[in-house]
C-alpha positions as CSV (number, residue, x, y, z in Angstrom):
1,X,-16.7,277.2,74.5
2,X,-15.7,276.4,77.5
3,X,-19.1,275.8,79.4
4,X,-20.3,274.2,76.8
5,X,-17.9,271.3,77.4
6,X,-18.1,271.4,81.3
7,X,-21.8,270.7,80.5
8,X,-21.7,268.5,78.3
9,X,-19.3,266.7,81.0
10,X,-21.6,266.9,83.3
11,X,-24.5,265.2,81.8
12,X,-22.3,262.5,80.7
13,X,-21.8,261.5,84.1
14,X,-25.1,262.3,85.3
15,X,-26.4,259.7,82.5
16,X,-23.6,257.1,83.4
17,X,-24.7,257.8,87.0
18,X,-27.9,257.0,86.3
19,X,-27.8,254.0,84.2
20,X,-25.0,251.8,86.2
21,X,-27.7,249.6,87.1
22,X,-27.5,248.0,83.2
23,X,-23.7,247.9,83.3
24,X,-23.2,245.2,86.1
25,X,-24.6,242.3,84.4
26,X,-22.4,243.2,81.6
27,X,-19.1,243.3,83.9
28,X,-20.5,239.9,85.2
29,X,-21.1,238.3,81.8
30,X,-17.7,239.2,80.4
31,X,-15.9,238.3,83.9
32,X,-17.6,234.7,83.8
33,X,-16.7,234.3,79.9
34,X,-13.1,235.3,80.7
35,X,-12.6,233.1,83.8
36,X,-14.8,230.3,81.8
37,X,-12.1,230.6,78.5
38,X,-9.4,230.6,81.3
39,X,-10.5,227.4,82.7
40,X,-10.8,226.2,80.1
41,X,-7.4,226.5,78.5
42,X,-6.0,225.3,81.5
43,X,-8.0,221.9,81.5
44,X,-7.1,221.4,77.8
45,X,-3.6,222.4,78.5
46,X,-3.6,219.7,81.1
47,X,-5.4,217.2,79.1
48,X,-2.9,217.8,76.6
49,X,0.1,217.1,79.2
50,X,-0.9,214.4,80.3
51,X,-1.6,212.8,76.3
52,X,1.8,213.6,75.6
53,X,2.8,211.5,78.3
54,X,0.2,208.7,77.8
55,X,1.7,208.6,74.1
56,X,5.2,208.7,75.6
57,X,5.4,205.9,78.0
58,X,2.8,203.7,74.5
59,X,6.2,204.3,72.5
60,X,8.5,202.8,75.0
61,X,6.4,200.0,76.2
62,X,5.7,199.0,72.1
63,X,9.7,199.5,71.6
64,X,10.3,197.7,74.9
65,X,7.6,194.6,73.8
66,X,9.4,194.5,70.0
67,X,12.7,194.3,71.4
68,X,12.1,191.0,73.7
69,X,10.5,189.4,70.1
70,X,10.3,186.4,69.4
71,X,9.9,185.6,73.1
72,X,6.8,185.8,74.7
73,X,8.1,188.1,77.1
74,X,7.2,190.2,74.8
75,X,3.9,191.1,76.4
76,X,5.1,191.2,79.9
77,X,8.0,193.8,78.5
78,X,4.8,195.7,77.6
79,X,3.5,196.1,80.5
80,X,7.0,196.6,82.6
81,X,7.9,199.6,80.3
82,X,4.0,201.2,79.7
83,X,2.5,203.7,82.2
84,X,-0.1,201.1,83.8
85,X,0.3,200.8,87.7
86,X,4.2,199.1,88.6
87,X,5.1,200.1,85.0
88,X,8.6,201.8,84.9
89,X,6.9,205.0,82.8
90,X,3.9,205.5,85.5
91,X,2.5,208.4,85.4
92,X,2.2,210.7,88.7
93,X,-1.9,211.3,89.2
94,X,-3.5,209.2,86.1
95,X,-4.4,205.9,86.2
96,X,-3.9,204.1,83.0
97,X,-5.2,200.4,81.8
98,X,-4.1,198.1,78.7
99,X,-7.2,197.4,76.8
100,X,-8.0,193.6,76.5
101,X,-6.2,192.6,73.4
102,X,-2.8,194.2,73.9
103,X,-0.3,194.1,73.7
104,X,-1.1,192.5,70.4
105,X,1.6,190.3,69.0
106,X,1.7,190.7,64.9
107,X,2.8,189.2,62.3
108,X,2.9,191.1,59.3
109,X,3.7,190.6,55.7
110,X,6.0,194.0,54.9
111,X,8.4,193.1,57.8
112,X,8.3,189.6,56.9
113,X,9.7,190.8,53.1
114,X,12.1,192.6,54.5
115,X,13.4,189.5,56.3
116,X,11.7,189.4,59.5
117,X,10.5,186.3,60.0
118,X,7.5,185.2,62.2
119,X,9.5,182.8,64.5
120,X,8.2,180.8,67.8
121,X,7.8,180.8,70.3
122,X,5.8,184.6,69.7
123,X,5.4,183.8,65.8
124,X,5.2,187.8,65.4
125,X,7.5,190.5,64.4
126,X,6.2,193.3,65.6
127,X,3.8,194.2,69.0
128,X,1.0,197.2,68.8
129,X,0.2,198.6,73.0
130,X,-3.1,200.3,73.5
131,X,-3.1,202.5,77.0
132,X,-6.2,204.0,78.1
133,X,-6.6,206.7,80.8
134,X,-9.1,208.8,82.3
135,X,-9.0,212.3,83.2
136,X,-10.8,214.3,85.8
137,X,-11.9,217.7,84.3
138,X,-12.0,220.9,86.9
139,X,-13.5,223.9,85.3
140,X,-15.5,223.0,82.3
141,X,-17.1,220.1,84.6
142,X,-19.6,223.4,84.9
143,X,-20.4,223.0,81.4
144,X,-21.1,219.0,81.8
145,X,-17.8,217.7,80.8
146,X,-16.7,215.7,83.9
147,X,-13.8,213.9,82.7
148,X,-11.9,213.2,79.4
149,X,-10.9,209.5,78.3
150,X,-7.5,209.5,76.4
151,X,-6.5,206.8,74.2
152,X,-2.6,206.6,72.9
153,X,-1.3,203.1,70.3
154,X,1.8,202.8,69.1
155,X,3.4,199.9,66.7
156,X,7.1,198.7,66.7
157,X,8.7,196.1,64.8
158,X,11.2,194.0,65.8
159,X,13.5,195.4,64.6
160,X,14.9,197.8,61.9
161,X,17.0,200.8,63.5
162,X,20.7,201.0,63.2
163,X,22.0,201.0,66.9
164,X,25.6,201.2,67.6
165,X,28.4,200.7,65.3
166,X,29.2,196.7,65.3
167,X,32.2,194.9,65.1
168,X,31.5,191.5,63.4
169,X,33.8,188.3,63.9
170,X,32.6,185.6,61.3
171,X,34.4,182.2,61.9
172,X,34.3,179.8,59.0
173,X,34.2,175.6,58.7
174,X,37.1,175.4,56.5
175,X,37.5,171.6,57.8
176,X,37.4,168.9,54.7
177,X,34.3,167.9,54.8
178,X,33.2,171.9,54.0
179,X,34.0,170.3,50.0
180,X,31.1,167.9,49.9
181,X,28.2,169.2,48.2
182,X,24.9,169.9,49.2
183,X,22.5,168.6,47.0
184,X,19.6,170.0,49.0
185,X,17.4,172.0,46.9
186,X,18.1,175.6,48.4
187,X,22.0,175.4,47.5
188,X,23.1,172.7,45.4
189,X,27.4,172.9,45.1
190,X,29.8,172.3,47.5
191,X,29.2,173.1,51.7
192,X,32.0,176.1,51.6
193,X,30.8,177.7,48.0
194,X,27.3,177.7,50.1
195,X,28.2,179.1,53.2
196,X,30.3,182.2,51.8
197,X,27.5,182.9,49.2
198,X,25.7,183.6,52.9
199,X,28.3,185.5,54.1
200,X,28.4,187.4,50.5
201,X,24.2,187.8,52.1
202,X,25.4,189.4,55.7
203,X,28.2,192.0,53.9
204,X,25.6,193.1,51.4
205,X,23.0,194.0,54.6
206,X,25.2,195.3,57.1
207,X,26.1,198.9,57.4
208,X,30.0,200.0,55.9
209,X,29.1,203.5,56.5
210,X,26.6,206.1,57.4
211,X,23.8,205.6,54.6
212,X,23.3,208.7,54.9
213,X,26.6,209.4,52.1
214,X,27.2,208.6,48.8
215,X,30.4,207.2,49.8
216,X,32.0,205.6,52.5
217,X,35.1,207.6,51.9
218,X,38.8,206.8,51.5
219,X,39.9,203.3,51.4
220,X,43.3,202.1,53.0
221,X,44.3,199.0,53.0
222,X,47.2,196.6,55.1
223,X,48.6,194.0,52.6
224,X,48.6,190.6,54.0
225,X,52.3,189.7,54.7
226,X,54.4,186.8,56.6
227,X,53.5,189.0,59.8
228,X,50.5,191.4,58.7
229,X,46.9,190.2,58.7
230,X,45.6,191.7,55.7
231,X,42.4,194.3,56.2
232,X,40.6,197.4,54.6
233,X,39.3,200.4,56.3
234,X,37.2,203.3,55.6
235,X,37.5,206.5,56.4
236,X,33.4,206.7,57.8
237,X,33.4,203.1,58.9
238,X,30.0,201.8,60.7
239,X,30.7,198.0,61.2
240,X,33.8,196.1,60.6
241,X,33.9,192.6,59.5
242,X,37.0,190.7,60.2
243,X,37.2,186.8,59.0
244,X,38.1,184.0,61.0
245,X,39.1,180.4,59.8
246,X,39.5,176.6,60.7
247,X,42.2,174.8,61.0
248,X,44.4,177.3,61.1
249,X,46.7,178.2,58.3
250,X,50.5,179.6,58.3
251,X,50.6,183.3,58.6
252,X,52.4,183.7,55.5
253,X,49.9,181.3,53.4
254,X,46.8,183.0,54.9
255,X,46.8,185.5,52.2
256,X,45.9,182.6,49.5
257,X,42.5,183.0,50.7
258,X,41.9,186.4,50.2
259,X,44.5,187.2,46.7
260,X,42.1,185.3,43.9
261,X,45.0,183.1,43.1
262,X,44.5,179.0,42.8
263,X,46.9,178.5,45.5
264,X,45.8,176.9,48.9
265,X,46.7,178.1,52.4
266,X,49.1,175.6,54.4
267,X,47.0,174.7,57.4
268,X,49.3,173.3,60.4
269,X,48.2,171.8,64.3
270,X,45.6,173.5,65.9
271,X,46.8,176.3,68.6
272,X,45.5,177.5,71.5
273,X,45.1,181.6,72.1
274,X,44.6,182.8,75.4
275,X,41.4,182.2,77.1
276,X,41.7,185.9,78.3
277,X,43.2,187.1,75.6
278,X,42.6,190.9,74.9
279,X,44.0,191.2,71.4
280,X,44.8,188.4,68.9
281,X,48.0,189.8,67.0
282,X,50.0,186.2,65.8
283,X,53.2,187.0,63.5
284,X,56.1,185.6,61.7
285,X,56.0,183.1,59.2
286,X,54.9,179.8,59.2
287,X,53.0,180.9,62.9
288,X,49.6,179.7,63.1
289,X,46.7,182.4,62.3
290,X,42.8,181.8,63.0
291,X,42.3,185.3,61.7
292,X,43.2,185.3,57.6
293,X,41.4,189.0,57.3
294,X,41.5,191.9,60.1
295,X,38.7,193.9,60.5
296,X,37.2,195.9,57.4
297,X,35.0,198.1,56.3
298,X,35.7,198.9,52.5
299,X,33.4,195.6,51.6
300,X,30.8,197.9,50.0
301,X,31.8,201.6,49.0
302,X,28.7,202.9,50.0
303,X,25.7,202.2,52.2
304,X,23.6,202.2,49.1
305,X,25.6,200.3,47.2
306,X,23.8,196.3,45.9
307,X,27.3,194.6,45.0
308,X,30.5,194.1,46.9
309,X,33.5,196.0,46.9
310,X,35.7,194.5,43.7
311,X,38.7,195.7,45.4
312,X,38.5,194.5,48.8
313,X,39.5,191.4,50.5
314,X,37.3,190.4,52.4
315,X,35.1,190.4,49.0
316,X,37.5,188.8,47.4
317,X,37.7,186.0,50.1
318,X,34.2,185.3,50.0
319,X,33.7,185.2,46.5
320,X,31.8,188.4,46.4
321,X,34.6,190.9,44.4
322,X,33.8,190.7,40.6
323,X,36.9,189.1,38.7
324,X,38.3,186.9,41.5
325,X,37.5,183.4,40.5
326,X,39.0,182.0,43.3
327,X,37.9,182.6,46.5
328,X,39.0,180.8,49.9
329,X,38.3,177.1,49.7
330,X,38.6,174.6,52.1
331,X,41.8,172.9,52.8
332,X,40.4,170.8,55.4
333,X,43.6,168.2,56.7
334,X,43.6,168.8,60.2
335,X,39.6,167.8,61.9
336,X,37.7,169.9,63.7
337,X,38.6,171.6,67.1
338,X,36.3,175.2,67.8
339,X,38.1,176.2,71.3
340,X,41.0,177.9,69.6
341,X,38.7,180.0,67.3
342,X,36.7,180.9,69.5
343,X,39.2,182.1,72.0
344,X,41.3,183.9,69.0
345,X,37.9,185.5,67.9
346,X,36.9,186.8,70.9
347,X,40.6,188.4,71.8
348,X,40.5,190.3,68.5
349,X,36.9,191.8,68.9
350,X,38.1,192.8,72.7
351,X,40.6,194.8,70.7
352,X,37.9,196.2,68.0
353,X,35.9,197.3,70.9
354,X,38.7,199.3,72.8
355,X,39.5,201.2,69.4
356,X,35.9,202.2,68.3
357,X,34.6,203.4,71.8
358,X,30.7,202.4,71.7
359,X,30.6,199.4,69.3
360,X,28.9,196.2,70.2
361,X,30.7,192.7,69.0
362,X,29.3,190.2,67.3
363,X,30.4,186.6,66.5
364,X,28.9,184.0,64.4
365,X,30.1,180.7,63.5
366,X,29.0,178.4,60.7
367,X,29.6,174.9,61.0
368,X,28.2,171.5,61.4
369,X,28.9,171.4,65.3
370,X,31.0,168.3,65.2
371,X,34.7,168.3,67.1
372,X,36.8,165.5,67.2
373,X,40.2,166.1,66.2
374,X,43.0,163.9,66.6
375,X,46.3,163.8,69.1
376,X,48.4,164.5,65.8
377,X,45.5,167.8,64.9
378,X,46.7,169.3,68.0
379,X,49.7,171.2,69.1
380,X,50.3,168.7,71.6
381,X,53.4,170.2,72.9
382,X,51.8,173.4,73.9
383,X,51.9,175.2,77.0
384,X,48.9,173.6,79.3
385,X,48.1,170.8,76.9
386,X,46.7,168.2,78.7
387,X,45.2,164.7,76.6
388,X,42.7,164.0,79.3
389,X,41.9,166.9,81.3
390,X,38.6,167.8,79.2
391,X,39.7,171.3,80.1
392,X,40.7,173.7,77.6
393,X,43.6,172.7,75.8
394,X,42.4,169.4,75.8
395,X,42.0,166.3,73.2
396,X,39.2,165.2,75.5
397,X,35.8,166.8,75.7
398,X,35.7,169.2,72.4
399,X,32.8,169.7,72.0
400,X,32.3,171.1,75.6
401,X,35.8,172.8,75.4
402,X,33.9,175.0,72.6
403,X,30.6,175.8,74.5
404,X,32.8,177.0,77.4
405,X,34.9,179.4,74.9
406,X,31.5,180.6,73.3
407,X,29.5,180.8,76.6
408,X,33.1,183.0,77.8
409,X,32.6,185.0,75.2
410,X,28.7,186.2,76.2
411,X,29.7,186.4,79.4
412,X,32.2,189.6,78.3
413,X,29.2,190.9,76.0
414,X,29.6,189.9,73.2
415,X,26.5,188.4,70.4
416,X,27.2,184.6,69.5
417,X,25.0,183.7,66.6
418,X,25.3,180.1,65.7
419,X,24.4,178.6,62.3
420,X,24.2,174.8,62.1
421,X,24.8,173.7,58.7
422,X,24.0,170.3,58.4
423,X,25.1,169.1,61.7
424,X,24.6,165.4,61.5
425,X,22.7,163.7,64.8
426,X,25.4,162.2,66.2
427,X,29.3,163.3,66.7
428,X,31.7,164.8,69.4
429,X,33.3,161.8,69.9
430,X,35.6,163.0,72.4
431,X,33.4,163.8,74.8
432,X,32.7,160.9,77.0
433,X,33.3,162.5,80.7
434,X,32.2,166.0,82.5
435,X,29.4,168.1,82.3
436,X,28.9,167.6,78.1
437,X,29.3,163.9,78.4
438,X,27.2,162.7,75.2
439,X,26.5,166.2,73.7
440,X,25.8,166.2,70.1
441,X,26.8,168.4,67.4
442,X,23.6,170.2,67.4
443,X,23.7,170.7,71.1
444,X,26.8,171.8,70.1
445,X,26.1,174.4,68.2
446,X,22.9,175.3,70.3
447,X,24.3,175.4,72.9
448,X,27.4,178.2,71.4
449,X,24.5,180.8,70.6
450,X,24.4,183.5,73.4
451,X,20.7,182.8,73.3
452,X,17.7,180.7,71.2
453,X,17.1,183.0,69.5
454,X,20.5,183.5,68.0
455,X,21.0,179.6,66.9
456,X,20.0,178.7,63.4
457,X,19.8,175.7,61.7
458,X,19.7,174.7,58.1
459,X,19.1,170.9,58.8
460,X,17.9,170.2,55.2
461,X,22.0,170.1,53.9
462,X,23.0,166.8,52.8
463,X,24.2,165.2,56.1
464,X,21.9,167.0,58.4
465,X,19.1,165.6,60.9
466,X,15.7,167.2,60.7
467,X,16.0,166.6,64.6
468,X,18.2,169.6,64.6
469,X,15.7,172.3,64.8
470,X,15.8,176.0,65.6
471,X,13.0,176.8,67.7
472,X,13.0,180.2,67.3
473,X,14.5,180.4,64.0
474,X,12.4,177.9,61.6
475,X,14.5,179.1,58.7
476,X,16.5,176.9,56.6
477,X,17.7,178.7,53.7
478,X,21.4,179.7,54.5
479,X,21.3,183.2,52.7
480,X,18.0,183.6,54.7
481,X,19.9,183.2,57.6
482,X,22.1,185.6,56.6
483,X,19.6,188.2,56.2
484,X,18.2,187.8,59.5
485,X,21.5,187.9,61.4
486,X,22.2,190.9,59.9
487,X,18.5,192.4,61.1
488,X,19.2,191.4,64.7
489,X,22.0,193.7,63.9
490,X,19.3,196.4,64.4
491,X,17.2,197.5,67.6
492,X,13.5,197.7,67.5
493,X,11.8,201.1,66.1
494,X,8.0,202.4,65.9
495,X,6.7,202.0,62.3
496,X,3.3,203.5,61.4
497,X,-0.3,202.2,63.2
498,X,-2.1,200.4,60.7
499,X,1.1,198.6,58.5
500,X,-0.3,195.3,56.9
């Protein structure tokens, strides 16, 4: 048994021995196939890198290009943020182009229904970047395949993505003329029923909570009092709305705009808050208060929710809360001065800020842009009241007093949206001398907005000039307005290639 298996062994090897010849092209065949499949994957692996990459820096230079909309920086804010050559997302060892035609500036229908407008000067809402690169290939150039061309697009629109949490100061024309009606087509009742059916508009579009609940959670709420600024809270809050009025009324009246009764607020003498104010906290009764409601969030109970909060007071004050017949009115009685507002508006979204670490304020005031008010309007006997001085507190220069407070208020970072509701072509009386000699209650009003694109105008009102324009706002509709303040609300996000 044994030699039979030794010889069998040994012809085994005498017939490997003499057939080794056959065996080497074999060894060579496999050894090229496994370094061919080797170089391969390692091109495609590093085709593949560098896609991811390409399609990387498309997304941020589309997000980048929808964020600068409606300015025509748009396109340049394309190219700063894409991966062509100077482009902040370069990319080490591939030389990328923009295609001729991109970025392309869109305007399209589905984010024009869900209220983003087309405006100038870019008439688009959302930008699509095309970025083109070519690849050198290394080991299956054997096979013919010199290089690879990569091709990455991406869409954004405008706008659409919750960003931070907001804190939202709205200041309200409560001056007399706020009573005359509006016989313009789009709202036909009084100036002040009009402007709080847009603020019923912004509430219903901002964000009380996370939308991803069912409910915004517990709701506590401060009473108004003599020395408490009434306001409602949730336990999950996203932004808080607090509401801001002038004149100013008594601290211990201010409730009558917010408690559905029939009873007016006693407006008294305009004041004048700090101009560095970092909290806005007046008290005592009969002291003047800009601020009638503190900052809430229990306006809707959910994120989901169509209607108003019936039970809040900020709902209630707008005329949004079912069974309140009464909502704030306009007392009117003591002109128009902005300054003090402003300043008092700005002090109490300081204090916002500081207790909800990461939130972003907002202001918007809706008026007609027109400040003139009286020596007997005025606290005269304040501390640093000066008739002629044209500096703020001042009887002289109101209009200019006002931009200063709003422009003051950008400066520290925070979002002045301007709405000019019929703001007539000529006003501001008061400002004869300085650097606003002759502004007009548009300029006025144009000239409060942090930026064009955040000053709106619905010149069709009874009493307005079709001279006051919003360049990059053409809307005129007040609850329109509304809708699109509270979309700037959002940052820019991608939205599927190919939406009409």
């Amino acid at each position: 048994m044994n030699v039979k298996i030794e010889n069998f062994l040994q012809r085994f090897i005498q017939c490997l021995r003499g057939d080794r010849g056959q065996v080497l092209p074999w060894v060579a065949f496999m050894m090229m196939t496994i370094l061919g499949m080797g170089g391969f994957a390692a091109d495609t692996g590093r085709a593949y890198f560098y896609y991811r990459q390409l399609q990387a820096s498309t997304d941020a230079a589309a997000l980048a290009a929808a964020e600068a909309l409606p300015s025509t920086s748009a396109s340049t804010a394309a190219s700063s943020y894409g991966a062509v050559s100077g482009g902040a997302n370069a990319i080490p060892g591939l030389t990328v182009t923009m295609p001729t035609g991109y970025p392309l500036l869109e305007c399209l229908t589905t984010l024009k229904n869900a209220g983003m407008a087309c405006s100038a000067p870019a008439n688009a809402n959302a930008v699509q970047v095309k970025q083109t690169a070519t690849l050198p290939m290394y080991f299956i150039s054997m096979l013919g395949i010199k290089t690879v061309t990569m091709s990455a697009v991406s869409t954004a629109s405008m706008r659409g993505s919750a960003a931070t949490p907001y804190n939202v100061a709205i200041i309200v024309d409560t001056t007399q003329s706020m009573n005359d009606t509006d016989s313009d087509s789009q709202c036909s009742t009084t100036r002040i029923s009009c402007a709080l059916s847009g603020v019923k508009t912004l509430l219903s579009n901002l964000d009380p909570c996370s939308a991803s609940l069912s409910s915004c959670g517990t709701v506590t709420q401060t009473a108004g009092s003599s020395t408490v600024i009434g306001s409602g809270t949730v336990s999950n809050s996203v932004d808080r709305v607090a509401l801001f009025v002038f004149p100013n009324p008594t601290m211990n009246t201010a409730i009558y705009d917010y408690d559905c009764s029939s009873t007016n607020p006693t407006n008294i003498a305009y004041t004048f808050p700090s101009t560095t104010g970092t909290t806005y906290a007046p008290s005592g009764s009969g002291v003047a208060t800009y601020e009638v409601i503190g900052f809430s969030s229990d306006y809707r109970t959910s994120d989901t929710s169509t209607s108003l909060s019936s039970t809040s007071y900020l709902s209630k004050a707008v005329g949004g809360a079912t069974g309140c017949a009464s909502p704030m009115t306009a007392v009117g009685g003591e002109g128009t001065y902005y300054a003090g507002v402003i300043y008092a508006a700005q002090a109490a979204l300081v204090a916002a800020q500081k207790a909800n670490s990461g939130s972003q304020n907002v202001m918007i005031i809706i008026s007609d842009g027109d400040a003139s008010a009286s020596s007997s309007q005025l606290n005269t006997s304040a501390s640093g009241y000066s008739a002629t001085s044209g500096t703020y507190p001042s009887q002289t220069d109101q209009c200019g007093q006002a931009v200063v407070a709003a422009k003051a208020a950008t400066t520290a970072g925070t979002h002045v949206y301007t709405v000019a509701y019929g703001a007539e072509a000529s006003g501001c009386s008061t400002d004869t001398s300085g650097t606003y000699k002759g502004i007009t209650p548009c300029q006025t009003m144009q000239d409060m907005a942090s930026a064009p694109q955040y000053f709106f105008s619905d010149y069709t009102a009874t009493g307005g000039t079709s001279s006051c324009i919003s360049a990059s706002q053409p809307t005129t509709n007040l609850n329109q307005i509304f809708v699109q303040i509270a979309g700037d609300l959002t940052v820019s996000r991608l939205i599927p290639n190919g939406t009409t």
